[in-house]
PDB file of N, CA, C and O in Angstrom, chain B, residues numbered from 101:
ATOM      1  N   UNK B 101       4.933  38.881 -37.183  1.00  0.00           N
ATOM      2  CA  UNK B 101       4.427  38.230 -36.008  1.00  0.00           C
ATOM      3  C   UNK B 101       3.732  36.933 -36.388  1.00  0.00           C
ATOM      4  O   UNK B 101       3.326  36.623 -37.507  1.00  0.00           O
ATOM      5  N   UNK B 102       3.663  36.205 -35.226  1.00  0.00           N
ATOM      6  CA  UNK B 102       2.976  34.653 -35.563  1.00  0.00           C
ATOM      7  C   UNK B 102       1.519  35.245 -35.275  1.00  0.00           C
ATOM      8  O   UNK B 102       0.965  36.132 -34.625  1.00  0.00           O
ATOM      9  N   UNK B 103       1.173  33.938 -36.390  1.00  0.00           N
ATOM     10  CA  UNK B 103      -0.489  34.580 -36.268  1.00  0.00           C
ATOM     11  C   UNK B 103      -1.141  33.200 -34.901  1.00  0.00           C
ATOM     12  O   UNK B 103      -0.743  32.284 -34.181  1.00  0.00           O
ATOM     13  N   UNK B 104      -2.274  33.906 -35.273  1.00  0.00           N
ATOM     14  CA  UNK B 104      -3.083  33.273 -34.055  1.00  0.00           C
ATOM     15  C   UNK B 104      -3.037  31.476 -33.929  1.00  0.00           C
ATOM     16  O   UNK B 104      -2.853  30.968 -32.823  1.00  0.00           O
ATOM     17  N   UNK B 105      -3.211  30.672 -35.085  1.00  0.00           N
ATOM     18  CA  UNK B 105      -3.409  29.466 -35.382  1.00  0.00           C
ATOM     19  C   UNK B 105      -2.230  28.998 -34.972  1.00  0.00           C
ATOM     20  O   UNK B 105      -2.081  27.890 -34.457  1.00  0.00           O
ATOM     21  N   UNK B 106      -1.183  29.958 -35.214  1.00  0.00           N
ATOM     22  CA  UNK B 106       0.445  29.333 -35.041  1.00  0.00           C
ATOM     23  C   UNK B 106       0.050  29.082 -33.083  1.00  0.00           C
ATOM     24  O   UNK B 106       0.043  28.060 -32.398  1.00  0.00           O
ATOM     25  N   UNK B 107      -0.227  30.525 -32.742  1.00  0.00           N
ATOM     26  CA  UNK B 107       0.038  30.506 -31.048  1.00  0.00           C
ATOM     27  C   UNK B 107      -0.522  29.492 -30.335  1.00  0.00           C
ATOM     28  O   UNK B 107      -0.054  28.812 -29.422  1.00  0.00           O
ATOM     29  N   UNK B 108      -2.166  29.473 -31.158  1.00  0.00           N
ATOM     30  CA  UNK B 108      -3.326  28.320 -30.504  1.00  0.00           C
ATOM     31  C   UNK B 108      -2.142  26.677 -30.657  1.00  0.00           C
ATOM     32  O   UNK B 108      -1.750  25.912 -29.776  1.00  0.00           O
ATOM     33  N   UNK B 109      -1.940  26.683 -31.887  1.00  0.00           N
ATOM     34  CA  UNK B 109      -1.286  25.473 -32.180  1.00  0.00           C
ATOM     35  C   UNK B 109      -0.190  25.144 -30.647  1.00  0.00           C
ATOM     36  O   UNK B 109      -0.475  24.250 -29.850  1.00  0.00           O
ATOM     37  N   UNK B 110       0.888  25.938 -30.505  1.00  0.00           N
ATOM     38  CA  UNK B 110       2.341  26.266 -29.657  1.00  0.00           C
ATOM     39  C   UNK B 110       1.498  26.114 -28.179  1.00  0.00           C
ATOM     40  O   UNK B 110       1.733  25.050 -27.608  1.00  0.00           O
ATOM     41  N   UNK B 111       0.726  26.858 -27.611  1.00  0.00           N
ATOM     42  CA  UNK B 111      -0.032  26.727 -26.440  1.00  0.00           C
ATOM     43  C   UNK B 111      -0.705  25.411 -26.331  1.00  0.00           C
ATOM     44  O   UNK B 111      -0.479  24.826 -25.271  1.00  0.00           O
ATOM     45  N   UNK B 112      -1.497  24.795 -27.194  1.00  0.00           N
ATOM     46  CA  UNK B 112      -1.738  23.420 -27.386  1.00  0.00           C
ATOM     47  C   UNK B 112      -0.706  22.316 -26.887  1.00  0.00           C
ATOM     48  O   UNK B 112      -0.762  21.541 -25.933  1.00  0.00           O
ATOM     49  N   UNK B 113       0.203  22.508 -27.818  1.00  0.00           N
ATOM     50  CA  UNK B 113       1.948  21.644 -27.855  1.00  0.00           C
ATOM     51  C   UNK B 113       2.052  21.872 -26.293  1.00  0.00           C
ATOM     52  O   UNK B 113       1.889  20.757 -25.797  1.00  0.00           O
ATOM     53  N   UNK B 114       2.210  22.616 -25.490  1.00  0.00           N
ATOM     54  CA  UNK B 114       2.974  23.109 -24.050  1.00  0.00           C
ATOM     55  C   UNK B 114       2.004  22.555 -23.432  1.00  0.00           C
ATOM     56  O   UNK B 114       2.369  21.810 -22.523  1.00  0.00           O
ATOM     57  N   UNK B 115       0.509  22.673 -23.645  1.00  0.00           N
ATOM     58  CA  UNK B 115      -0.319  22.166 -22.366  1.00  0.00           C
ATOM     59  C   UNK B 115       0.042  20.548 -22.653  1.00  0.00           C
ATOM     60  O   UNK B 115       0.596  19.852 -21.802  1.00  0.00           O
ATOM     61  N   UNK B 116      -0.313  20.105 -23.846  1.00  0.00           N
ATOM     62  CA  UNK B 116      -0.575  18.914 -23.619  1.00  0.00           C
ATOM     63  C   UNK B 116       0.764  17.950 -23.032  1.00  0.00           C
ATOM     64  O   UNK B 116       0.731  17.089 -22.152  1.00  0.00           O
ATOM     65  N   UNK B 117       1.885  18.405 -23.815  1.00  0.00           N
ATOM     66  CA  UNK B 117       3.137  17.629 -23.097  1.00  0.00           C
ATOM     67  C   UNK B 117       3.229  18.081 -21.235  1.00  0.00           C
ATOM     68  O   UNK B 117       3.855  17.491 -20.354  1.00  0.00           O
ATOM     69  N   UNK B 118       2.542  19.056 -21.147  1.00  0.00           N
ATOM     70  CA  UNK B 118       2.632  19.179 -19.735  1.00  0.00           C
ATOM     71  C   UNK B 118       1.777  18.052 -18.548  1.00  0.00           C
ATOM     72  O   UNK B 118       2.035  17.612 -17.428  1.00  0.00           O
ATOM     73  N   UNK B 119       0.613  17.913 -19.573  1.00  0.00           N
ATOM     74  CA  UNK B 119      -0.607  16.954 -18.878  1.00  0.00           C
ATOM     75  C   UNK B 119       0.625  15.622 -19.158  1.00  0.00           C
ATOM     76  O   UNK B 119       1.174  15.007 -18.244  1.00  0.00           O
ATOM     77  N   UNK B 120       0.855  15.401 -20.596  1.00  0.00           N
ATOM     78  CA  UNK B 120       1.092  14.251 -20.676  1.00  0.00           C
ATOM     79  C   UNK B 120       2.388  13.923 -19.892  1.00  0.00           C
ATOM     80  O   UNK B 120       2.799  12.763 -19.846  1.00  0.00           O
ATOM     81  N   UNK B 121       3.049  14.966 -19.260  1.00  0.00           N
ATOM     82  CA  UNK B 121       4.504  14.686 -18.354  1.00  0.00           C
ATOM     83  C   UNK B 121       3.802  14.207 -16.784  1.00  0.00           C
ATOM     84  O   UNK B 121       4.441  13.454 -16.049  1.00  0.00           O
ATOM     85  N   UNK B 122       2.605  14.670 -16.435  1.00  0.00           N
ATOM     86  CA  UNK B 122       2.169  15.165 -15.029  1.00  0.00           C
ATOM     87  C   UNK B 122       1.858  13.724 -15.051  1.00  0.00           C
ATOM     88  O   UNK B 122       2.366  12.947 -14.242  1.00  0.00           O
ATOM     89  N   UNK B 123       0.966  13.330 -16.038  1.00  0.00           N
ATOM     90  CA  UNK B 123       0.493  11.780 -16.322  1.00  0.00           C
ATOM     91  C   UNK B 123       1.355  10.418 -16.018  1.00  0.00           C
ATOM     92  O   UNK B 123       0.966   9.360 -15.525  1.00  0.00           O
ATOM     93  N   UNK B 124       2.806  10.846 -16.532  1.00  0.00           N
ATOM     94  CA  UNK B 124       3.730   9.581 -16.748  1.00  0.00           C
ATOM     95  C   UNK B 124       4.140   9.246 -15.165  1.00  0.00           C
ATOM     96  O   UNK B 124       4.032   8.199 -14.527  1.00  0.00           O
ATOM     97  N   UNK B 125       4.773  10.855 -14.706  1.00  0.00           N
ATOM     98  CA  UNK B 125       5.077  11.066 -13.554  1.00  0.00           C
ATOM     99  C   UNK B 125       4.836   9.567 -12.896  1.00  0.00           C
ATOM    100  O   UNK B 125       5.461   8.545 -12.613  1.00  0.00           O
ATOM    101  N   UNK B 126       3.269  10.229 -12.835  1.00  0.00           N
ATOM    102  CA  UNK B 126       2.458   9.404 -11.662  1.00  0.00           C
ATOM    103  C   UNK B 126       2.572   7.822 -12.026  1.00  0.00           C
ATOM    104  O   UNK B 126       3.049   7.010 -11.233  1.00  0.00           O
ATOM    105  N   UNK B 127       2.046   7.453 -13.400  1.00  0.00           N
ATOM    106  CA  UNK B 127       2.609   6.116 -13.386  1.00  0.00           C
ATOM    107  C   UNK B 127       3.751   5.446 -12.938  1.00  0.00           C
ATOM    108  O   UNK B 127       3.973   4.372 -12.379  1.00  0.00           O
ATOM    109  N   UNK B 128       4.400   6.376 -13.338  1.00  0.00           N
ATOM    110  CA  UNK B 128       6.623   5.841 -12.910  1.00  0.00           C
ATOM    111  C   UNK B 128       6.435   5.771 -11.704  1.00  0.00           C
ATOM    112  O   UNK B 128       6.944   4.780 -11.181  1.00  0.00           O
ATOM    113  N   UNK B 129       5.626   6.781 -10.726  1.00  0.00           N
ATOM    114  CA  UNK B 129       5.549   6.828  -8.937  1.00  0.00           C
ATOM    115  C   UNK B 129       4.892   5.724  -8.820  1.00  0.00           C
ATOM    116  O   UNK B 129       5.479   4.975  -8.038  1.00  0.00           O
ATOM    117  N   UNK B 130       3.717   5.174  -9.337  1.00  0.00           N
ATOM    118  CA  UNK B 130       2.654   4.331  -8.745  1.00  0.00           C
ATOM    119  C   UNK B 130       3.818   2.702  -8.413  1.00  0.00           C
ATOM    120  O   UNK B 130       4.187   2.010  -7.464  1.00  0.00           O
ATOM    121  N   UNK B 131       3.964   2.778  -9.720  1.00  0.00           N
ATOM    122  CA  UNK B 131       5.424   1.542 -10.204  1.00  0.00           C
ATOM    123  C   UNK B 131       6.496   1.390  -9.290  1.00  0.00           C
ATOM    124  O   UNK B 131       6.760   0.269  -8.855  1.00  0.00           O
ATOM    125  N   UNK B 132       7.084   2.295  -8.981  1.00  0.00           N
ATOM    126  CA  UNK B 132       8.219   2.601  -8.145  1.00  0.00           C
ATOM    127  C   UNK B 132       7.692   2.428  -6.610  1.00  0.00           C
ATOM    128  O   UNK B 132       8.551   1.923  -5.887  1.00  0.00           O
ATOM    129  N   UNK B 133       6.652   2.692  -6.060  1.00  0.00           N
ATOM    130  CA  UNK B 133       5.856   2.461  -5.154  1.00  0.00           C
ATOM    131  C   UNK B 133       5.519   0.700  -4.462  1.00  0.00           C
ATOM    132  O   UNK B 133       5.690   0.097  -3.403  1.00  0.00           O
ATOM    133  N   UNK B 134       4.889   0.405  -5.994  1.00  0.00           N
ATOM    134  CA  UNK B 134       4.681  -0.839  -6.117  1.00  0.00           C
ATOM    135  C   UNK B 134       5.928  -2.031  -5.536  1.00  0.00           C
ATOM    136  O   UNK B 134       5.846  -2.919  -4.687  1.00  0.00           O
ATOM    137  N   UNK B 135       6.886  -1.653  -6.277  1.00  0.00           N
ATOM    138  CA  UNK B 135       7.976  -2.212  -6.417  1.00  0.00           C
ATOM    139  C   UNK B 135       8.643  -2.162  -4.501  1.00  0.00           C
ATOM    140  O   UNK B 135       8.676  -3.101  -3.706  1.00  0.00           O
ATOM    141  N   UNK B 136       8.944  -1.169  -4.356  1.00  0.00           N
ATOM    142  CA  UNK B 136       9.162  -0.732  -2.800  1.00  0.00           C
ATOM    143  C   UNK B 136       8.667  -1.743  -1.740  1.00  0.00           C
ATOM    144  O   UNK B 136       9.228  -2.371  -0.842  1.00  0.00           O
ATOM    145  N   UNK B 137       7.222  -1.644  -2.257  1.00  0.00           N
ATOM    146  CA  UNK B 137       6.209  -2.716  -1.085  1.00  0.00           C
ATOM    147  C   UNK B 137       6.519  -3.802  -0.870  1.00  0.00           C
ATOM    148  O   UNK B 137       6.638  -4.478   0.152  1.00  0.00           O
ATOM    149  N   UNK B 138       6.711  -4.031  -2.340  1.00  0.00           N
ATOM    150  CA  UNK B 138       7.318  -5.533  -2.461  1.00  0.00           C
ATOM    151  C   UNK B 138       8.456  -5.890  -2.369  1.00  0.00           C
ATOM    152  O   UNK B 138       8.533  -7.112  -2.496  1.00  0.00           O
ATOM    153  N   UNK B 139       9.486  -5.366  -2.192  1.00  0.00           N
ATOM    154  CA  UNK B 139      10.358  -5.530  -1.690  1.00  0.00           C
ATOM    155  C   UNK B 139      10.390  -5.620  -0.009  1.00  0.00           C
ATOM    156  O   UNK B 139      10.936  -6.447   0.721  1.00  0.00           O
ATOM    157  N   UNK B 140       9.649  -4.532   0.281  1.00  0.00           N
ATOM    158  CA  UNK B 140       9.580  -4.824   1.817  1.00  0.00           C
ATOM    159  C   UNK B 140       8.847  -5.899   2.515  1.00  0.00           C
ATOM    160  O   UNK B 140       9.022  -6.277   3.673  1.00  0.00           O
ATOM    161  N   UNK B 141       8.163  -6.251   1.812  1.00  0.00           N
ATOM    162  CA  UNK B 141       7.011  -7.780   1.996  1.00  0.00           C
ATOM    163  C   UNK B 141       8.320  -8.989   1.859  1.00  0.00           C
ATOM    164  O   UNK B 141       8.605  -9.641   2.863  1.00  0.00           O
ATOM    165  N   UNK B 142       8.913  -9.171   0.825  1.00  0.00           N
ATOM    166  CA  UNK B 142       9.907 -10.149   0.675  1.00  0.00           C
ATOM    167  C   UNK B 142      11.226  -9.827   1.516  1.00  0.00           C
ATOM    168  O   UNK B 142      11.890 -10.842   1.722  1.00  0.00           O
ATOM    169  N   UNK B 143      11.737  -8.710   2.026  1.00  0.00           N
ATOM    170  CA  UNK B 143      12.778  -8.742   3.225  1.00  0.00           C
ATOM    171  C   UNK B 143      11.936  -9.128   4.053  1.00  0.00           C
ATOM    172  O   UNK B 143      11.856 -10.349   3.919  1.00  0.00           O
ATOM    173  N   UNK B 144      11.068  -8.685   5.058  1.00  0.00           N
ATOM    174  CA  UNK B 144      10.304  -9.312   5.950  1.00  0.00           C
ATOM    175  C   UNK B 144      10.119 -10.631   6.360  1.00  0.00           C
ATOM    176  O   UNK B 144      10.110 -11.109   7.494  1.00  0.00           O
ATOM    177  N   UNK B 145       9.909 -11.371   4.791  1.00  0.00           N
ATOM    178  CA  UNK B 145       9.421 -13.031   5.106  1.00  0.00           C
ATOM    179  C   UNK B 145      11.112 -13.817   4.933  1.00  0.00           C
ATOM    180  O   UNK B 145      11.336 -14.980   5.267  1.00  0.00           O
ATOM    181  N   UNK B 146      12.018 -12.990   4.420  1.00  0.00           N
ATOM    182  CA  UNK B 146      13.491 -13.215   4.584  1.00  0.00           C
ATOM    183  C   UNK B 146      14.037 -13.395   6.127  1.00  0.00           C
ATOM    184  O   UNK B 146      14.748 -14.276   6.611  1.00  0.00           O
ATOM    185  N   UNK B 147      13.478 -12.312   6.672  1.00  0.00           N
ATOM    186  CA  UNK B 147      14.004 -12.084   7.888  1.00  0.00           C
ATOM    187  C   UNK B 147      13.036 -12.875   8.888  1.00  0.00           C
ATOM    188  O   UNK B 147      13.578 -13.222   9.937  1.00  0.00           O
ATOM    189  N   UNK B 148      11.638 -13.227   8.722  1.00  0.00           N
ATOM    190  CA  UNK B 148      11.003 -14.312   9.341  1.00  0.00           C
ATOM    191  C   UNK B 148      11.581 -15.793   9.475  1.00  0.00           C
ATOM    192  O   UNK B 148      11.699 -16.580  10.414  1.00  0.00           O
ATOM    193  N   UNK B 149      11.871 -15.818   8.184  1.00  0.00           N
ATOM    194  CA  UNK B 149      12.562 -17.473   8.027  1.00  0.00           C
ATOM    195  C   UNK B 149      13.817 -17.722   8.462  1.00  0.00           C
ATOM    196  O   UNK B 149      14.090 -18.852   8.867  1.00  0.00           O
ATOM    197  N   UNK B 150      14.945 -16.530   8.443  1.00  0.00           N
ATOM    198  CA  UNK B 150      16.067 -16.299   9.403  1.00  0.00           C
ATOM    199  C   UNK B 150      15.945 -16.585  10.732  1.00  0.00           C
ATOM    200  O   UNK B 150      16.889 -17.019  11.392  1.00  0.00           O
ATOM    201  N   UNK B 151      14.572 -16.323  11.294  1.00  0.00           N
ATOM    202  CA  UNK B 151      14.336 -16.701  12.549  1.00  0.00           C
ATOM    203  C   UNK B 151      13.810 -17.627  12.688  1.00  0.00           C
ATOM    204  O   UNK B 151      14.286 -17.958  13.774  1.00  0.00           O
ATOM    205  N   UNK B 152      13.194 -18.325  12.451  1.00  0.00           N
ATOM    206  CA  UNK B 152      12.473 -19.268  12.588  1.00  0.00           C
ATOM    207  C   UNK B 152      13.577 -20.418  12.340  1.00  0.00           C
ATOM    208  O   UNK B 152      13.361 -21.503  12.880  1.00  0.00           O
ATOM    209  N   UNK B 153      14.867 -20.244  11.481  1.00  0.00           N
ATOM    210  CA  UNK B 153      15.979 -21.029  11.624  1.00  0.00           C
ATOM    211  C   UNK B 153      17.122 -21.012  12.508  1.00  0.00           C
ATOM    212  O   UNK B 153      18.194 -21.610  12.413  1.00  0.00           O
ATOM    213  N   UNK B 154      16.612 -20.072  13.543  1.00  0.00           N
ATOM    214  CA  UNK B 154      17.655 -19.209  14.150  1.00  0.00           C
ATOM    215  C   UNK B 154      17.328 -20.273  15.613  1.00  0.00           C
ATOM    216  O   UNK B 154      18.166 -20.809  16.338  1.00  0.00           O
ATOM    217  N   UNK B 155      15.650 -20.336  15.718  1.00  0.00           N
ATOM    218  CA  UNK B 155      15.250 -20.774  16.783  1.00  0.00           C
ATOM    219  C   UNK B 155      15.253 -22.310  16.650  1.00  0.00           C
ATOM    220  O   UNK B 155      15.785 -22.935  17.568  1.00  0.00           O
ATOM    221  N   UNK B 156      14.810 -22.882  15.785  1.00  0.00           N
ATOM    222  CA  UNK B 156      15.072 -24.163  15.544  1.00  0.00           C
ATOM    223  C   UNK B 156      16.316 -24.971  15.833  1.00  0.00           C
ATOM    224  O   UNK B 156      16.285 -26.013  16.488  1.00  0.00           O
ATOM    225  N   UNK B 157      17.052 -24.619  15.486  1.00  0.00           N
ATOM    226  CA  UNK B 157      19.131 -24.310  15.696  1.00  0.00           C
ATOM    227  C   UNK B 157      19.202 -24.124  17.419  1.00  0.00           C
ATOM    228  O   UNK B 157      20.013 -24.755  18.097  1.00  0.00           O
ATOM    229  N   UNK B 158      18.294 -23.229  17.952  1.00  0.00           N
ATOM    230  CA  UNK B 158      18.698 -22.954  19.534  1.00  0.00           C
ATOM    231  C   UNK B 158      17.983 -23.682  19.901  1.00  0.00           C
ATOM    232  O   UNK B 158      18.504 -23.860  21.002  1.00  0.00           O
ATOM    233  N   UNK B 159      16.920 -24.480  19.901  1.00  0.00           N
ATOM    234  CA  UNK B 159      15.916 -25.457  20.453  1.00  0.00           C
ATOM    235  C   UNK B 159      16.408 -26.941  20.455  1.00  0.00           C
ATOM    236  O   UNK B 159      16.086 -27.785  21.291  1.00  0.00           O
ATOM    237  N   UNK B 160      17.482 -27.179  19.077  1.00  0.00           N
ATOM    238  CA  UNK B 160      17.902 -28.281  19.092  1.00  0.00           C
ATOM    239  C   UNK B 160      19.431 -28.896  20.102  1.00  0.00           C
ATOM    240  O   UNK B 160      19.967 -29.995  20.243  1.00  0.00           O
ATOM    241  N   UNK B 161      19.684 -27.538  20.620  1.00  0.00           N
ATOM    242  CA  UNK B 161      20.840 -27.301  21.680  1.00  0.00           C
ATOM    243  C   UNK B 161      20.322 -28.033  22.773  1.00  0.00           C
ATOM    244  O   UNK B 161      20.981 -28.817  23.455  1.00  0.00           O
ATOM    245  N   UNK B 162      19.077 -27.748  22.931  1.00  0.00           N
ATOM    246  CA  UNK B 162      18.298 -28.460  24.502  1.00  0.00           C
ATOM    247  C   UNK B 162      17.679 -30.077  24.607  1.00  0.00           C
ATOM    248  O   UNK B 162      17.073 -30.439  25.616  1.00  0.00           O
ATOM    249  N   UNK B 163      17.880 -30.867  23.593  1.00  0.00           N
ATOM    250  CA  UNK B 163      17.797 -32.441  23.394  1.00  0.00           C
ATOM    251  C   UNK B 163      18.932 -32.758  24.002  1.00  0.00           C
ATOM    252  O   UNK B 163      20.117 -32.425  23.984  1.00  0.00           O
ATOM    253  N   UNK B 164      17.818 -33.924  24.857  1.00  0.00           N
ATOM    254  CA  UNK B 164      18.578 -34.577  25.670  1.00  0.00           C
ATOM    255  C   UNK B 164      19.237 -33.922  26.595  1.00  0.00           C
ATOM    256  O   UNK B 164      20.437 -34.173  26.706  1.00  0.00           O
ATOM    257  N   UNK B 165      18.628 -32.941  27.471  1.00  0.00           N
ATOM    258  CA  UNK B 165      19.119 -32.431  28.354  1.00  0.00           C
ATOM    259  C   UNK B 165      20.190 -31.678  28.660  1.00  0.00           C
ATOM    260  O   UNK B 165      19.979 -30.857  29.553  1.00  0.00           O
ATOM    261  N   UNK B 166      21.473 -31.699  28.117  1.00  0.00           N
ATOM    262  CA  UNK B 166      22.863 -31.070  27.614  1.00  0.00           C
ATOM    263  C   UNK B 166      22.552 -29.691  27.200  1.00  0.00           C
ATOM    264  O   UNK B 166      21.677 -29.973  26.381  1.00  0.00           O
ATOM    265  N   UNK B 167      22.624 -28.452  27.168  1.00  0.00           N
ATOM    266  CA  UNK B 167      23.119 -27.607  26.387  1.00  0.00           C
ATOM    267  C   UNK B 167      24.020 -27.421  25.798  1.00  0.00           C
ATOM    268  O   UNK B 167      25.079 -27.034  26.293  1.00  0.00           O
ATOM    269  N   UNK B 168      23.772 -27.720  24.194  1.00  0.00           N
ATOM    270  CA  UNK B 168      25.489 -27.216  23.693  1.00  0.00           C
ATOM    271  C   UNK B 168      25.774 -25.997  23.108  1.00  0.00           C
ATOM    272  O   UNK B 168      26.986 -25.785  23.064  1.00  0.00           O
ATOM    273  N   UNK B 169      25.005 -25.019  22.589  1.00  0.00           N
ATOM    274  CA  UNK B 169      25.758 -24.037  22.517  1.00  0.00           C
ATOM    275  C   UNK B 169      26.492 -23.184  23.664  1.00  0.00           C
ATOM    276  O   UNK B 169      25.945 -22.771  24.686  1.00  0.00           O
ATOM    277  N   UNK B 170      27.980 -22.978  23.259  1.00  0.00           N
ATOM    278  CA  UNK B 170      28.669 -22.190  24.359  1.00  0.00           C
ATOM    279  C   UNK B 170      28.297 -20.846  24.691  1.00  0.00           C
ATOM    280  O   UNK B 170      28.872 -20.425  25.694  1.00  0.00           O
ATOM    281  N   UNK B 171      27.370 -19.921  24.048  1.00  0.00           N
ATOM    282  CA  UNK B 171      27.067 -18.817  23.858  1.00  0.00           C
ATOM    283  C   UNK B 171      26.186 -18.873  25.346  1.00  0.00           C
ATOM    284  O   UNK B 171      26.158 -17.947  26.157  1.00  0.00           O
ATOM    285  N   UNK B 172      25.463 -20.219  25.496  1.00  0.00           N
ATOM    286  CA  UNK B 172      24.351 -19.989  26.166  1.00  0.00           C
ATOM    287  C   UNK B 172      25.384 -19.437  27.715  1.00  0.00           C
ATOM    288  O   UNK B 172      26.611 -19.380  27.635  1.00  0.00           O
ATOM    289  N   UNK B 173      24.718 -19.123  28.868  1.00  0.00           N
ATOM    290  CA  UNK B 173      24.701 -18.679  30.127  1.00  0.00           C
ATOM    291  C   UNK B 173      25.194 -20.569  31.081  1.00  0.00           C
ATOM    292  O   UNK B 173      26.165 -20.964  31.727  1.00  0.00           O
ATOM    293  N   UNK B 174      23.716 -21.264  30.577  1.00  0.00           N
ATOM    294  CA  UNK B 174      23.934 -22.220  31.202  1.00  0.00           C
ATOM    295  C   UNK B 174      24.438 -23.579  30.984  1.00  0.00           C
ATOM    296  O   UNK B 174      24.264 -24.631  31.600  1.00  0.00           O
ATOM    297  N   UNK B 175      25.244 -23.207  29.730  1.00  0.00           N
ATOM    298  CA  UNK B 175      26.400 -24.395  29.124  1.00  0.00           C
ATOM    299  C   UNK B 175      27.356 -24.975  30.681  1.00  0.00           C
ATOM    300  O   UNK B 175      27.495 -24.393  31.757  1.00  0.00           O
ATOM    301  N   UNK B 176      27.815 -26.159  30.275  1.00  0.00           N
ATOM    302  CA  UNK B 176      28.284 -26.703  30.746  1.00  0.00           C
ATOM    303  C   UNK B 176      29.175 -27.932  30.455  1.00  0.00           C
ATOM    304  O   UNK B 176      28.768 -29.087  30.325  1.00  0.00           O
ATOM    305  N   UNK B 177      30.403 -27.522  30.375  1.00  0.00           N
ATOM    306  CA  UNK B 177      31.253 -28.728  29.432  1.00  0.00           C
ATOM    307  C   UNK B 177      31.477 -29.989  29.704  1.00  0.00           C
ATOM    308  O   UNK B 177      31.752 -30.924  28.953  1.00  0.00           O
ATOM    309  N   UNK B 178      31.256 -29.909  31.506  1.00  0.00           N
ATOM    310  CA  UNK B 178      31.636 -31.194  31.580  1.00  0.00           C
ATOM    311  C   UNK B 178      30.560 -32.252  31.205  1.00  0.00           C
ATOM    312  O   UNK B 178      30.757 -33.249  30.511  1.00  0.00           O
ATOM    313  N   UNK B 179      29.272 -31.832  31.835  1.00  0.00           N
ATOM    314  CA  UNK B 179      28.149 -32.310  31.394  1.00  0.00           C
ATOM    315  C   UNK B 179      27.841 -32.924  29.347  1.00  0.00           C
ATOM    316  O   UNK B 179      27.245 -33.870  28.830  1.00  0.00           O
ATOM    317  N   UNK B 180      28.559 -31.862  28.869  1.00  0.00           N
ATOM    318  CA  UNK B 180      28.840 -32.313  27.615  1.00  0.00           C
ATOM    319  C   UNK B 180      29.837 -33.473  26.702  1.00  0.00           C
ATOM    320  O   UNK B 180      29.661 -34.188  25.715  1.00  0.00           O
ATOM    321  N   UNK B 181      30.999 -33.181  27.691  1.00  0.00           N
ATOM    322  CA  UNK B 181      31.878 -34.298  27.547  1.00  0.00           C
ATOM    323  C   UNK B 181      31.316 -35.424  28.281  1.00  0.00           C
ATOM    324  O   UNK B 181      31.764 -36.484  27.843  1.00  0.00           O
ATOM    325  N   UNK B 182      30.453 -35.579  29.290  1.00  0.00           N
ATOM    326  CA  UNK B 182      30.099 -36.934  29.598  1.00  0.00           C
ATOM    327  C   UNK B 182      29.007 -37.125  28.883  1.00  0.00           C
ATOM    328  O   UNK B 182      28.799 -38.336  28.969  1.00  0.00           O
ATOM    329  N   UNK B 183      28.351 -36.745  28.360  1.00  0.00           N
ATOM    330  CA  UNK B 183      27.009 -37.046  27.198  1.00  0.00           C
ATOM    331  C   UNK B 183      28.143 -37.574  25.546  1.00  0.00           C
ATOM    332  O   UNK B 183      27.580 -38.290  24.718  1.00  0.00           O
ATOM    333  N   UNK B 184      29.163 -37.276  25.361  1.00  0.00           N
ATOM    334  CA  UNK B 184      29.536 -37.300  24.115  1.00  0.00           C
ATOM    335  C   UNK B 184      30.040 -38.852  24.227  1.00  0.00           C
ATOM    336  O   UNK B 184      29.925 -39.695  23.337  1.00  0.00           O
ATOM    337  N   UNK B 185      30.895 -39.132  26.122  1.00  0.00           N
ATOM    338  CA  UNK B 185      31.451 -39.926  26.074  1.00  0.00           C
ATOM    339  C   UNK B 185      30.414 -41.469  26.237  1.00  0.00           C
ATOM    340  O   UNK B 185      30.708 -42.564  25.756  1.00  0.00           O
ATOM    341  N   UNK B 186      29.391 -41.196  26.906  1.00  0.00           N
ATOM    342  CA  UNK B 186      28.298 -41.806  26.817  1.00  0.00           C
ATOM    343  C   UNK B 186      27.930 -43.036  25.504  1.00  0.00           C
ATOM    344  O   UNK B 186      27.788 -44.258  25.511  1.00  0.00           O
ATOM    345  N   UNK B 187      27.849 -41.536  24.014  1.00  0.00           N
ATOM    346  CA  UNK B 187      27.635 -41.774  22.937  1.00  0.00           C
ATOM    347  C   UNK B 187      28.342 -43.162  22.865  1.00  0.00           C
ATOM    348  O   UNK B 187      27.870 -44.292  22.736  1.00  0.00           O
ATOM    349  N   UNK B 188      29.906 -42.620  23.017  1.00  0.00           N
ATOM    350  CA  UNK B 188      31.225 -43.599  21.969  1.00  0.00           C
ATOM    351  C   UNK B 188      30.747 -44.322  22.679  1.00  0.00           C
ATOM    352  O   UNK B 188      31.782 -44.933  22.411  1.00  0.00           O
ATOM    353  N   UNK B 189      30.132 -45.019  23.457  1.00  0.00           N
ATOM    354  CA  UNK B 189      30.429 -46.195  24.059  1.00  0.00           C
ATOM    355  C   UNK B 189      29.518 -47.299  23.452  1.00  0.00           C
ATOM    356  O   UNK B 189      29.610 -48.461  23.848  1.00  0.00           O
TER     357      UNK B 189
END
């Protein structure tokens, strides 16, 4: 049989890799956590500036009175072709 010093030793070995697994765990989580946030902070200000170019783009449709995107409701082509023809002149 193993003597006592052997077991104390073996029970030692098991706790401590156990603390020291429970330990890492949490670092790798804290990290992985970290990382997450920040990612969601930087899609966010991705998707802010998407808009904010989105609206700029639809605001510049309404100069000079004309609407030109066709998407809009209250487009109007002819009104557009006489603003374009306006221009050439």
């Amino acid at each position: 049989m193993a003597s006592s010093t052997v077991n104390v030793v073996r029970y030692t070995a098991l706790l401590s890799g156990v603390v020291f697994g429970v330990a890492h765990r949490r670092t790798l989580q804290n990290e992985h956590n970290e990382q997450k946030k920040n990612h969601a902070v930087h899609e966010r200000e991705h998707l802010i500036t998407q808009a904010k170019e989105a609206w700029k783009k639809k605001q510049e449709g309404f100069k000079g009175g004309v609407i030109t995107d066709p998407e809009d409701p209250r487009f109007d082509l002819e009104k557009l072709i006489a603003k374009w023809e306006s221009e050439s002149k």
